[in-house]
RONU-59927 format. One line per field, with one value per residue: residue in one letter; residue number from 1; x, y, z of N, C-alpha, C in turn. Coordinates in Angstrom, 3 decimals. Layout:
// residues N
rest = c(A	...)
nr = c(NUM	...)
n.px = c(X	...)
n.py = c(Y	...)
n.pz = c(Z	...)
ca.px = c(X	...)
ca.py = c(Y	...)
ca.pz = c(Z	...)
c.px = c(X	...)
c.py = c(Y	...)
c.pz = c(Z	...)
This chain:
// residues 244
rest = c(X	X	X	X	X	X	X	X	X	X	X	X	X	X	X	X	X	X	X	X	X	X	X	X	X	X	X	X	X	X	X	X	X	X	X	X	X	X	X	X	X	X	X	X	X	X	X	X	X	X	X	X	X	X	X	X	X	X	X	X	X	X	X	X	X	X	X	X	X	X	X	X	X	X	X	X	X	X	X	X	X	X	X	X	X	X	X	X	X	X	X	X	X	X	X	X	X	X	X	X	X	X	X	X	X	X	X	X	X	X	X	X	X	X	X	X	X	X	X	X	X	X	X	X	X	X	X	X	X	X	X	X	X	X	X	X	X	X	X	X	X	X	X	X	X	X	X	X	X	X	X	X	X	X	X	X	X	X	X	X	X	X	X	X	X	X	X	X	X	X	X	X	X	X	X	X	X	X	X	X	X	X	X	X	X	X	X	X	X	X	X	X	X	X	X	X	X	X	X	X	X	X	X	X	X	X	X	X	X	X	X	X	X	X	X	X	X	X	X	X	X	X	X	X	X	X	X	X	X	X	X	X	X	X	X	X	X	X	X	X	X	X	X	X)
nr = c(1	2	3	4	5	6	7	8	9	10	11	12	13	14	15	16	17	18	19	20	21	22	23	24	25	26	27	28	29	30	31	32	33	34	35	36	37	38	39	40	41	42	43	44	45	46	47	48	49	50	51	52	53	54	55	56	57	58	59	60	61	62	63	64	65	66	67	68	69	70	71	72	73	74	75	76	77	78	79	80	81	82	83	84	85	86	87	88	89	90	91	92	93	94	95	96	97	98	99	100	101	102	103	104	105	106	107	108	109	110	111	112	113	114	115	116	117	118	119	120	121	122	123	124	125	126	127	128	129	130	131	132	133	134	135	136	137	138	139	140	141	142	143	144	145	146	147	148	149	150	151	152	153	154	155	156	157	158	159	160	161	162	163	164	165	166	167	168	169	170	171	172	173	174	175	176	177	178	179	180	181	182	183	184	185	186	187	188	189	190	191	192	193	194	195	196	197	198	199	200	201	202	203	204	205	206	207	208	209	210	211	212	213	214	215	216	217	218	219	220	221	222	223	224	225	226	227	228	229	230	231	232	233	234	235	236	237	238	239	240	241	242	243	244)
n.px = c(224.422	224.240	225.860	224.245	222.690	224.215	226.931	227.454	225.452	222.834	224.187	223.381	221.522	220.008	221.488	219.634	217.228	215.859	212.598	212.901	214.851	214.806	215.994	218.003	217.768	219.694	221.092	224.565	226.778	227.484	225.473	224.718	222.810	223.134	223.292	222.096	220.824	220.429	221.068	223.009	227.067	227.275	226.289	226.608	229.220	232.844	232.955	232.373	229.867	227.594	225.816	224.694	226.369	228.852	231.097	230.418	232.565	234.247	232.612	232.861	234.802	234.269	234.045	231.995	231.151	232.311	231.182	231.293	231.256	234.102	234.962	233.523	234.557	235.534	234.048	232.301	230.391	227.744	227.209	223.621	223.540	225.495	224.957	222.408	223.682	225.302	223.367	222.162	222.642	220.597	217.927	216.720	214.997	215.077	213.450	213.230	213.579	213.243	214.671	214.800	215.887	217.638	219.025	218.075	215.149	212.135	211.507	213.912	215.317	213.557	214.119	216.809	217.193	215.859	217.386	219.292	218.709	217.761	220.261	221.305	219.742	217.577	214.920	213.035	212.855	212.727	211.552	209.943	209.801	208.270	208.157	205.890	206.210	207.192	205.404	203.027	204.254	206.887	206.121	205.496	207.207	208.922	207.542	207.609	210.172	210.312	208.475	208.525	209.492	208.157	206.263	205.234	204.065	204.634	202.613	202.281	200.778	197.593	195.267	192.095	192.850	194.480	193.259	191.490	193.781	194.750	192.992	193.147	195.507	196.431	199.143	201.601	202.471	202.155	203.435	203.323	203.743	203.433	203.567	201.333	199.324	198.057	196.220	193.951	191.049	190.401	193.006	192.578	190.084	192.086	193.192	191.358	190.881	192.968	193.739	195.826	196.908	198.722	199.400	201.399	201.119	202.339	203.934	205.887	207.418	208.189	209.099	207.951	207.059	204.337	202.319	203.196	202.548	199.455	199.055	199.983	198.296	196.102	195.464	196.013	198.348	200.673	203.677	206.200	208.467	211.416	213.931	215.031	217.137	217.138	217.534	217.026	214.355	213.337	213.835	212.153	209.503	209.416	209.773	206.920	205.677	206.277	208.302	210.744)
n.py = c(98.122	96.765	93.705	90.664	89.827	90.715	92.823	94.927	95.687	95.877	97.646	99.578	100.666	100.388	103.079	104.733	104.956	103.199	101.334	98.325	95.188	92.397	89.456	86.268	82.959	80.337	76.978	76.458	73.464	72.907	73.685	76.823	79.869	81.370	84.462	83.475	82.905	80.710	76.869	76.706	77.902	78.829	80.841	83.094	84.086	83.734	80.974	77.346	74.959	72.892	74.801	73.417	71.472	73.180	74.095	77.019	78.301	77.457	78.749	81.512	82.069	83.021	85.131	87.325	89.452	89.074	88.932	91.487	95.242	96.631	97.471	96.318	94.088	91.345	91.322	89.364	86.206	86.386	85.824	85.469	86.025	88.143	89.774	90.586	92.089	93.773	95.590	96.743	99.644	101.042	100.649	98.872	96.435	93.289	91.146	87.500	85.284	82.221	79.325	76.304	72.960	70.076	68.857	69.114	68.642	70.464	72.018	71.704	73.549	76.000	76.747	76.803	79.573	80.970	80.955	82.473	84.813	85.953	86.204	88.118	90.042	91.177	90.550	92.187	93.157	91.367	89.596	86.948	85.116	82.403	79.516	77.665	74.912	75.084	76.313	75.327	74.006	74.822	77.211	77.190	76.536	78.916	80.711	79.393	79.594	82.549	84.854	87.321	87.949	88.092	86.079	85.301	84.434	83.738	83.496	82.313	81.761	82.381	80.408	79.183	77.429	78.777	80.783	79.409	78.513	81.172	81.716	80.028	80.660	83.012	84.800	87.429	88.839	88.754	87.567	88.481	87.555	86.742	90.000	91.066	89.196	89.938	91.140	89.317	87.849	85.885	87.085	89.371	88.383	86.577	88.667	90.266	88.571	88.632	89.615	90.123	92.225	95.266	94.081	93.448	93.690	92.346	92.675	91.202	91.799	95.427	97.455	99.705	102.597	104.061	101.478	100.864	103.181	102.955	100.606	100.792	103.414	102.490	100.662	97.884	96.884	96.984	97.309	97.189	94.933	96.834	96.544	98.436	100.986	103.050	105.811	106.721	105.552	107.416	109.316	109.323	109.746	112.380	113.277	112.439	113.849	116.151	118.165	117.779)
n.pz = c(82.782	86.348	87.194	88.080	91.239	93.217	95.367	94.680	92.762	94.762	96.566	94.725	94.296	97.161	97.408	95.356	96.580	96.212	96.715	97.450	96.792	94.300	94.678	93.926	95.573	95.998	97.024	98.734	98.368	101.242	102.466	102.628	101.986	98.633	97.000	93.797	90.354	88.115	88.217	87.616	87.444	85.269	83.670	84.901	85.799	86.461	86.255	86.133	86.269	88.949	91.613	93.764	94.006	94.610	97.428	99.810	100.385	97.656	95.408	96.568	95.664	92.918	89.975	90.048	88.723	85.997	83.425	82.609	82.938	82.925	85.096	87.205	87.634	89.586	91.368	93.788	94.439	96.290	99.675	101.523	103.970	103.547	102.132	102.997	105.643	104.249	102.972	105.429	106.321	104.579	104.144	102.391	101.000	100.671	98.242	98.299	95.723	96.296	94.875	93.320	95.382	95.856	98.039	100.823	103.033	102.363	104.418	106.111	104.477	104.583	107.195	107.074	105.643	107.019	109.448	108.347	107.569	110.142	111.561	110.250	110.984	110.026	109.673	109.946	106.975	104.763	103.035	101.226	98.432	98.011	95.525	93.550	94.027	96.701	98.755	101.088	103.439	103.428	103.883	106.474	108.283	107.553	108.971	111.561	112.665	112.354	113.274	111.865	109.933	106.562	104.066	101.155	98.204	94.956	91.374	88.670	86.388	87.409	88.372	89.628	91.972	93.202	94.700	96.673	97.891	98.648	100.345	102.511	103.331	103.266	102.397	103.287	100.826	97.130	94.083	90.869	87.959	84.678	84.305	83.202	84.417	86.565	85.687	84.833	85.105	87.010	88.825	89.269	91.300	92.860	93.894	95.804	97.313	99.152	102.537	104.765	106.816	105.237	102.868	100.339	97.074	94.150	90.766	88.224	84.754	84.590	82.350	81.544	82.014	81.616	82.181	84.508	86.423	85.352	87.312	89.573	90.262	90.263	92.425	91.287	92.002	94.410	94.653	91.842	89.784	87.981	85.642	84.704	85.468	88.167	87.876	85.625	85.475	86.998	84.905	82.540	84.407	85.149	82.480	80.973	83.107	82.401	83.354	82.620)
ca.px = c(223.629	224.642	225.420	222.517	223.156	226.009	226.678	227.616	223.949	221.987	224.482	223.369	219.628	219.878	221.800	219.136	216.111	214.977	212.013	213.433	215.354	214.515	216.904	217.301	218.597	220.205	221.828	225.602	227.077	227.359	223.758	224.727	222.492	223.819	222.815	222.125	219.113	220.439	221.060	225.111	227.007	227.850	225.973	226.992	230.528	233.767	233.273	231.297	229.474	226.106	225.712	224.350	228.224	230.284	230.867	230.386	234.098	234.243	231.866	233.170	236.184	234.391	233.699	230.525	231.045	233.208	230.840	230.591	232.257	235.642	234.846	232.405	235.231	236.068	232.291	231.710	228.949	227.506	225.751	222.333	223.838	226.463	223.805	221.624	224.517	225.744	222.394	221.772	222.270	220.248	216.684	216.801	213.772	214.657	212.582	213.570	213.334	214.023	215.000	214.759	217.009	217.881	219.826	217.609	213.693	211.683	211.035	214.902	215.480	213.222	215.010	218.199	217.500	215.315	218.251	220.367	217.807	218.341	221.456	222.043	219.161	217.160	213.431	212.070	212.870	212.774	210.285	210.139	209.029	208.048	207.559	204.882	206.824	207.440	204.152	202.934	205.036	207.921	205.505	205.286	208.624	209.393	206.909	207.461	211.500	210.466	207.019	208.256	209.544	206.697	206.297	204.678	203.758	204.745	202.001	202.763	199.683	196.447	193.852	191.165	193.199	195.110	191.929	191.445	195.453	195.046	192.163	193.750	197.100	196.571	200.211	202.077	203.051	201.820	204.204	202.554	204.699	204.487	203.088	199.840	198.183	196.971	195.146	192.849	189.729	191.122	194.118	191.539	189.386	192.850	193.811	190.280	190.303	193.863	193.187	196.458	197.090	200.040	199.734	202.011	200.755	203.538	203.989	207.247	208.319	207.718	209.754	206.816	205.910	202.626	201.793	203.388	201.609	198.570	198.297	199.535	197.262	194.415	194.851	195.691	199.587	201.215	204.933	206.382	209.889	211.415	215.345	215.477	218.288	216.187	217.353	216.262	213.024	212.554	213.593	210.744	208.107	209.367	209.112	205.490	204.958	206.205	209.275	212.106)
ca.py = c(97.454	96.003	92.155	90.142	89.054	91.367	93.467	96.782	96.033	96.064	98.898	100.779	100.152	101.360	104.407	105.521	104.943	102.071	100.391	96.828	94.280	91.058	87.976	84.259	82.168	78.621	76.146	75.157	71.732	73.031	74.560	77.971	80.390	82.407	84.555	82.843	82.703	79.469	76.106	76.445	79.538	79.325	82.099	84.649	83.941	82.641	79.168	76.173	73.789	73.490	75.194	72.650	70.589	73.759	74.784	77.796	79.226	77.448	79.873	82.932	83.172	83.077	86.313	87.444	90.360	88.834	88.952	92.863	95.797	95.872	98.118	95.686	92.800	90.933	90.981	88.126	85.902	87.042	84.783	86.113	86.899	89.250	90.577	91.562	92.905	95.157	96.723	97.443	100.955	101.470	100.340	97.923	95.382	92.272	89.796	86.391	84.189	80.819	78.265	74.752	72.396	68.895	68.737	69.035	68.925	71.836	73.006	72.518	74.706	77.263	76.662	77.814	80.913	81.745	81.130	83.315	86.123	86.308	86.297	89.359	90.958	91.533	90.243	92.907	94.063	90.151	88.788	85.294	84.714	80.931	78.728	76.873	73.931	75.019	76.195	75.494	73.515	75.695	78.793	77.128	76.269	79.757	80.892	78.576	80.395	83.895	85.566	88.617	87.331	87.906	85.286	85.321	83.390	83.712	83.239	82.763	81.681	82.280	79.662	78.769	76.436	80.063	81.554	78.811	78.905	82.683	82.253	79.341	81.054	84.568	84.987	88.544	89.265	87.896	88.102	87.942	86.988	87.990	91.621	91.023	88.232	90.418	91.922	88.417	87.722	85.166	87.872	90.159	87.869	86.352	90.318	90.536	87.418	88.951	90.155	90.800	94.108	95.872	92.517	93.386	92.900	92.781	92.303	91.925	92.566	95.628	98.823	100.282	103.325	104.170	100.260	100.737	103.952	102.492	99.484	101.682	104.219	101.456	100.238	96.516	96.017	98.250	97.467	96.360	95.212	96.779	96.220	99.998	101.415	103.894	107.371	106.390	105.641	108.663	110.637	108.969	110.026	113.436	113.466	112.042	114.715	117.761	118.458	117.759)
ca.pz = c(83.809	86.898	87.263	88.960	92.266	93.228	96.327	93.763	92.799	96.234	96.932	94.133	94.874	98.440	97.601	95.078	97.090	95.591	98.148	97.474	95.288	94.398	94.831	93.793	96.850	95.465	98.263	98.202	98.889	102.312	102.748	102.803	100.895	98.273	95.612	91.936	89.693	87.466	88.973	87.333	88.131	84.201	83.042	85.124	86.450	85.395	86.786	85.701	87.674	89.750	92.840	95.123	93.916	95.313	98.390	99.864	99.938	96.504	95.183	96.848	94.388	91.875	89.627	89.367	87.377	84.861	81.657	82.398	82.673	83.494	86.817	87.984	87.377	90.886	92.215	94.363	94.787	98.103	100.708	101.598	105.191	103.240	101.016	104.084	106.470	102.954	103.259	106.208	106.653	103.351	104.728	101.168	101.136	100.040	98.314	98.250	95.447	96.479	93.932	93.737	95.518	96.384	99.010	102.240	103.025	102.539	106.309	106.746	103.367	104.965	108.257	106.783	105.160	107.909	110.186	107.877	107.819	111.605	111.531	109.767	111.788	108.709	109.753	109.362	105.814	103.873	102.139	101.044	97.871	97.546	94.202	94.072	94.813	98.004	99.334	102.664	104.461	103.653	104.395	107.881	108.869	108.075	110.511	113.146	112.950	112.897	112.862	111.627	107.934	105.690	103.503	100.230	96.822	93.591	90.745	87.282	85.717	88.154	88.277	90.698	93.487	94.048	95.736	97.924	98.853	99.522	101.780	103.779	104.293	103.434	102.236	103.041	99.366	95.806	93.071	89.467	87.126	83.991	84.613	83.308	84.600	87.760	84.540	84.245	85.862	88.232	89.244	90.530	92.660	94.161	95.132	96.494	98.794	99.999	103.695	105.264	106.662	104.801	102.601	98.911	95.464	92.975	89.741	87.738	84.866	83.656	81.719	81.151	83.237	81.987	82.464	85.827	86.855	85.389	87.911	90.835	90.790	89.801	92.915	90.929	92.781	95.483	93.901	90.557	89.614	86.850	84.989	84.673	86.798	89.122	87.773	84.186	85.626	87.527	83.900	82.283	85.083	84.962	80.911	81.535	83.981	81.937	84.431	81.724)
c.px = c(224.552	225.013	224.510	223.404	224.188	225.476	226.428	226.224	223.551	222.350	223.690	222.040	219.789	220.262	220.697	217.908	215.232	214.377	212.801	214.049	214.888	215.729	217.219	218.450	218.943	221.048	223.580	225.431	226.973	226.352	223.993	223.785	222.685	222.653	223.055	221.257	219.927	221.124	222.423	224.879	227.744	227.584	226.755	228.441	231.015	234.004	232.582	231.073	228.399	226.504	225.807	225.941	229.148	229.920	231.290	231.647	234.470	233.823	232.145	234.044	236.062	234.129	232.493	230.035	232.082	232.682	230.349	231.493	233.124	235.738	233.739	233.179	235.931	235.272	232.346	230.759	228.511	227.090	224.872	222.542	224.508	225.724	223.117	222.465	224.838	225.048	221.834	221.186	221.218	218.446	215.847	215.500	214.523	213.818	213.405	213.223	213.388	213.751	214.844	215.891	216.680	218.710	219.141	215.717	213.420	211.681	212.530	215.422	214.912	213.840	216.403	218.476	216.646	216.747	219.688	219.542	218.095	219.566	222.006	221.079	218.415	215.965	212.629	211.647	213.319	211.455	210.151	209.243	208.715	207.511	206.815	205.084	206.778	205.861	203.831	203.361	206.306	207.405	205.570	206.328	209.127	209.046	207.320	209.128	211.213	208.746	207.257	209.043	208.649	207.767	204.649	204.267	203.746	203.376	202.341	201.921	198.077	195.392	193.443	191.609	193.984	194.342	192.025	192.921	194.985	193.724	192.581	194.668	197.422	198.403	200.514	202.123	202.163	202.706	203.520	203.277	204.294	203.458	201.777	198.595	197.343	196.109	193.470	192.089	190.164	192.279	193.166	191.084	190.715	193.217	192.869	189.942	191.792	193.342	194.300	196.973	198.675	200.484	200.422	201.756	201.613	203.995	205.342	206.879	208.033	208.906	209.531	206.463	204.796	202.268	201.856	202.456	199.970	197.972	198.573	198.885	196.043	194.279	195.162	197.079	200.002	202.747	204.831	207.915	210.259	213.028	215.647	216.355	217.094	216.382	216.943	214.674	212.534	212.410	212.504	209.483	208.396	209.498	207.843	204.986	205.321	207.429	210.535	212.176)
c.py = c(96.750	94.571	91.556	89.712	89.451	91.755	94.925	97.016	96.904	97.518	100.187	101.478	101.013	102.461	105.294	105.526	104.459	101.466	99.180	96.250	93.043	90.068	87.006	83.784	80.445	78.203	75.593	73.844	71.786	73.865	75.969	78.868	81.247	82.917	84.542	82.356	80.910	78.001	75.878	77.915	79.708	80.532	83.410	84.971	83.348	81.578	78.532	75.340	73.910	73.886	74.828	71.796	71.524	73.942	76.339	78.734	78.708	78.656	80.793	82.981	83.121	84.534	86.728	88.530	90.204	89.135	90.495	93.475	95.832	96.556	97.039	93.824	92.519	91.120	89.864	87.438	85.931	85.684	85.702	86.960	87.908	90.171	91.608	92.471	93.936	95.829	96.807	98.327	101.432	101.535	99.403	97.197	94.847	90.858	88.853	85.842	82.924	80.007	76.979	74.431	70.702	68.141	68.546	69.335	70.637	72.808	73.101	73.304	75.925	78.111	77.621	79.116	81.896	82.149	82.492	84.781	86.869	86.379	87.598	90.383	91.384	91.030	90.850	94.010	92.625	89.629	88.013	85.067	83.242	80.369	78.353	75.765	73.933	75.039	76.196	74.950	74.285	76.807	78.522	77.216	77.582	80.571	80.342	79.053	81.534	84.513	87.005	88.736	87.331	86.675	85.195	84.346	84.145	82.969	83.993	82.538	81.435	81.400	79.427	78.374	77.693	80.695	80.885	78.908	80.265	82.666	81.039	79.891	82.433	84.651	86.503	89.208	88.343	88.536	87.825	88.046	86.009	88.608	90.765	89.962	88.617	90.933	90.845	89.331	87.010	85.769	88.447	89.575	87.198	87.807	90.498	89.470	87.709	90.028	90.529	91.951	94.232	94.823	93.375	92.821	93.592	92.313	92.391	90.998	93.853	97.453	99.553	101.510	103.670	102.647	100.638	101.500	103.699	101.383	99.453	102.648	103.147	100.868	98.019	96.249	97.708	98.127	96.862	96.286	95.720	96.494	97.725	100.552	103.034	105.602	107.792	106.455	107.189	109.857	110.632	109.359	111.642	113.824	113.577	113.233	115.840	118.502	118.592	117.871)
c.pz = c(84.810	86.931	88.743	90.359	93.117	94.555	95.143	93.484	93.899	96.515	96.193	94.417	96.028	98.707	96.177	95.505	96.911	97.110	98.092	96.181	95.421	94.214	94.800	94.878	96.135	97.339	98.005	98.980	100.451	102.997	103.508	101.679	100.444	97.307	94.304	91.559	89.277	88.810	88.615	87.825	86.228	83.483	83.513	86.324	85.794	85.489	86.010	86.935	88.163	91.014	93.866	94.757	94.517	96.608	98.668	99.983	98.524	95.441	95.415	96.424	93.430	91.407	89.274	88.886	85.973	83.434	81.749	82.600	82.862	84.983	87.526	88.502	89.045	92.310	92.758	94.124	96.245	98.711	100.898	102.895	104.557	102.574	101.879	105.274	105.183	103.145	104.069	106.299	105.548	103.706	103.158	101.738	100.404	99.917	97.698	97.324	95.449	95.631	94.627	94.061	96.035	97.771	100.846	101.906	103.001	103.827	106.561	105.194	104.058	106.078	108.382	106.057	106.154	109.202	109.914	108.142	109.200	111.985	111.586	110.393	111.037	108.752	109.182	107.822	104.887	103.772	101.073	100.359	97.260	96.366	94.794	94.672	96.027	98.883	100.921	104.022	104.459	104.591	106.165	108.834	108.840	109.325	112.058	113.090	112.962	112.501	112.414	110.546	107.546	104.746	102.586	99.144	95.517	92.269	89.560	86.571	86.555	87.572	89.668	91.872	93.973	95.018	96.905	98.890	99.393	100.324	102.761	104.256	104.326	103.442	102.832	101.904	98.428	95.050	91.726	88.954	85.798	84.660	84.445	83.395	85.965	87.050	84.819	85.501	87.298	89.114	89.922	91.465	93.214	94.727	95.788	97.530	99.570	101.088	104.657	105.436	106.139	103.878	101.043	97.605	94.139	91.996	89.154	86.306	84.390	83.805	81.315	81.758	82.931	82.283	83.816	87.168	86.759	86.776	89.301	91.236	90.860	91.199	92.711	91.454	93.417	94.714	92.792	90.513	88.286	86.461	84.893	85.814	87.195	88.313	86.128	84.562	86.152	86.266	83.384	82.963	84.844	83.483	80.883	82.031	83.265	82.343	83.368	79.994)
């Protein structure tokens, strides 16, 4: 497997025709945003320390394929601008997870990854998936920097005050998280009060392909993420299908 957060990833992604990857955005000391799921970079590099404490050339020597293979050894940790200029040419989707931080208000948190987004020229292929934390003052601030960033919501356990959110703000995207809580009762009626055109209903995680095929043909999410490196998955559909 790849390591999380990489360029060699993204790369690998956009050269097998993967629609999109997903991404966790953290803040350094100097409010640059990179990519790293945890709030240290201990897990998955050879440093220690939190994120928001380094700065951003701090961070870029560290290794962020160190706990993997030995060809993957002397990975970076990207910024989000380096992430989105890498894939370019690829026509990559990425979605955004943005993490918690301390360091600056929400609107200028959104501010700055919106600013990075533009940067790299990448509007129109990011999509900004917001905790709940964040919500709608982030959701706005990204707006009010680019109207042509979708911007989404993450739901990890659907209840009732989700409906009303998705008919005040009509998000771009929904992420469900785990897989099958777009299953409930309350999952359905929030996909049914979603009204944006070309709006994304996506579920992660799942390694499943009949689950997967199940809840894209159904109609119940347009994407899903899965951990499966892409040409594994495709053996599996063509097993499924009879082909191999």
């Amino acid at each position: 497997m790849f390591p999380e957060n990489t360029l060699v990833a993204l790369e690998a992604a956009g050269a097998a025709g993967v629609f999109g990857s997903e991404v966790d955005i953290r803040l350094t000391r100097d409010l640059v945003p990179v990519l790293m799921h945890d709030e240290t970079v201990d897990r998955t590099t050879n440093g220690t320390g939190a994120v928001e404490g380094m700065t951003s050339a701090e961070i870029s020597k560290l290794d962020a394929g160190y706990r993997h293979a030995e060809k993957f050894r002397g990975q970076p940790v990207p910024t989000l601008e380096e992430a989105l200029v890498a894939t370019s040419g690829t026509g990559l989707r990425l979605y955004l997870d943005v993490k918690g931080q301390t360091l600056v208000t929400r609107p200028e948190y959104a501010t700055i990854i919106a600013a990075a987004v533009k940067s790299a020229d990448a509007e129109d292929r990011v999509t900004i998936l917001a905790e709940p934390w964040l919500r709608e003052e982030f959701q706005a601030a990204v707006r009010a920097s680019s109207t042509r960033i979708r911007v989404g919501i993450r739901v990890t356990a659907p209840r009732p005050q989700h409906q009303d959110y998705m008919l005040r703000r009509q998000p771009a995207a929904i992420l469900f998280s785990p897989i099958d809580s777009v299953l409930t009762q309350i999952g359905q009626t929030i996909v049914r009060t979603l009204h944006v055109p070309d709006s994304e209903l996506i579920a992660t995680t799942t390694n499943d392909l009949g689950l997967a095929q199940f809840m894209v043909d159904g109609g119940l999410v347009t994407h899903f993420l899965t951990d499966l490196p892409p040409e594994i998955f495709r053996y599996l559909a063509d097993m499924e299908d009879g082909r191999s």
